[in-house]
C-alpha positions in Angstrom: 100.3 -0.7 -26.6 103.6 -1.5 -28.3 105.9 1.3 -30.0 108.0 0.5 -32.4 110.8 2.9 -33.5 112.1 2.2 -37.3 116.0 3.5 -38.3 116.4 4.9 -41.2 119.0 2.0 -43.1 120.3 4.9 -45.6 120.7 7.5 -43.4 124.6 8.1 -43.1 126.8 9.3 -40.0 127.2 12.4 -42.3 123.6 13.5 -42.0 124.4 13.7 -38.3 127.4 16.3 -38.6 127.0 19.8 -37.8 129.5 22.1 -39.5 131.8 24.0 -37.3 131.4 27.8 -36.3 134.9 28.7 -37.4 136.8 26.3 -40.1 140.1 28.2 -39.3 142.6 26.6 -36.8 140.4 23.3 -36.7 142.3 20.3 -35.2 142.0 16.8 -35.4 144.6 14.4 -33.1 145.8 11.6 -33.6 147.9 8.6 -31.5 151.4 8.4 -30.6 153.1 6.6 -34.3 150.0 6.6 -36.1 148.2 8.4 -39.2 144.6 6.6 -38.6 141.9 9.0 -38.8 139.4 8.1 -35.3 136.0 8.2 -35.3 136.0 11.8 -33.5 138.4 12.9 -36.4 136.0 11.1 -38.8 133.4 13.3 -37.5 135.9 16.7 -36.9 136.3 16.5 -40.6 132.9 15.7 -41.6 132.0 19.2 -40.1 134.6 20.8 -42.0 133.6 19.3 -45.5 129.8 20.2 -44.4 131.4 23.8 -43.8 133.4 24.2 -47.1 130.3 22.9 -49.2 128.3 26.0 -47.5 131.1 28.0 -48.1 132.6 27.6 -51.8 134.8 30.4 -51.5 136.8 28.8 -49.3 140.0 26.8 -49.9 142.4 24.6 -47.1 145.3 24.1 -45.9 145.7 20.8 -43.7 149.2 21.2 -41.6 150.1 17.7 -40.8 152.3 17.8 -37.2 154.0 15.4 -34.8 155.3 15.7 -31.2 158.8 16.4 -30.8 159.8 12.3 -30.5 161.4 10.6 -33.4 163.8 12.1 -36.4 162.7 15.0 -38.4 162.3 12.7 -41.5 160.3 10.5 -40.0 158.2 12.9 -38.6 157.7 14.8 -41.7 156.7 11.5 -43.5 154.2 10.6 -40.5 153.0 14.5 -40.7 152.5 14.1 -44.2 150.3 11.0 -43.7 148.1 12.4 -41.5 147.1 15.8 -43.6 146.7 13.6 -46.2 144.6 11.2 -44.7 142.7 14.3 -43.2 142.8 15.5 -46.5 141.6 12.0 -48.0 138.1 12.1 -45.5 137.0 15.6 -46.9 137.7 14.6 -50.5 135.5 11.4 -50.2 132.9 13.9 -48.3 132.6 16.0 -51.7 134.8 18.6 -51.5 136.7 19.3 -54.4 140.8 17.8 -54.4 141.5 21.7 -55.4 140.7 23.0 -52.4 142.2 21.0 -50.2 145.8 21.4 -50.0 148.6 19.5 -47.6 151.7 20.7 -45.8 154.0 18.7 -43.5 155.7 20.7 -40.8 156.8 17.2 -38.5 158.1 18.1 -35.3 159.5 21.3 -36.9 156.5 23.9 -36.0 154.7 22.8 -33.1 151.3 24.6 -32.0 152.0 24.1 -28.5 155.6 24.6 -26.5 156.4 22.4 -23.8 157.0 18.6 -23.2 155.1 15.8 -21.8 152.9 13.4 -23.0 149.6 16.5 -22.4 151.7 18.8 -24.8 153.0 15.6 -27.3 149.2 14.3 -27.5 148.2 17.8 -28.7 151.0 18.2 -31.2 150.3 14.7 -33.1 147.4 17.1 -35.2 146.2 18.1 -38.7 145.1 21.8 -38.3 143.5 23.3 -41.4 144.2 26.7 -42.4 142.1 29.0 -44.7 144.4 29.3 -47.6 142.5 32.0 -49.5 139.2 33.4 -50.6 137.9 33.0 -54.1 
């Protein structure tokens, strides 16, 4: 006997997202020079949107950061681009542009101390910070 199995055309990547425990101190990383949102931050975010529509009190902040390579304006620009691109995913995921707020800190306020391409990898994040509670 033959099985077939049928996929469901309409169903979306989305509908395959789990929210996250904790939305506080979430991170999603990105390459060395680049603001592009990967597939695992894609899906990081898609949790987080999932989370916020469960939780309409809450309200973001998404803290663009670099590693410690490159000038501070540049790095502020490049942090700036990747919150907002963060920002960009959860927006087009439903949540409302209100509650989703963007800060640069560049190379100015990294999360973790050190050098080395481990601690540089780390540092090229968008962390998302509850901003305040309705």
């Amino acid at each position: 006997m033959k099985k077939t199995f049928l996929i469901c055309a309409t169903c979306s990547l989305a509908a395959c997202v789990s929210a996250p425990k904790e939305l506080e101190n979430q991170q999603v990383f990105f390459a060395f020079d680049s603001a592009e949102i990967s597939s695992d931050a894609r899906t990081n975010l898609q949790g987080q949107a999932l989370y916020m529509k469960q939780n309409p009190e809450i309200d973001i902040t998404l803290q663009g950061r670099c590693d410690e390579r490159g000038s501070t304006e540049y790095n502020l620009a490049l942090g700036a681009l990747r919150a907002g691109n963060a920002a960009h995913i959860m927006i087009r995921e439903g949540i409302e542009p209100e509650r989703v707020k963007t800060v640069s800190y560049g190379k100015e306020n990294p999360i973790y101390p050190g050098t080395g391409e481990e601690i540089w990898a780390k540092n090229r994040n968008t962390t998302t910070v509850i901003r305040k509670s309705k």
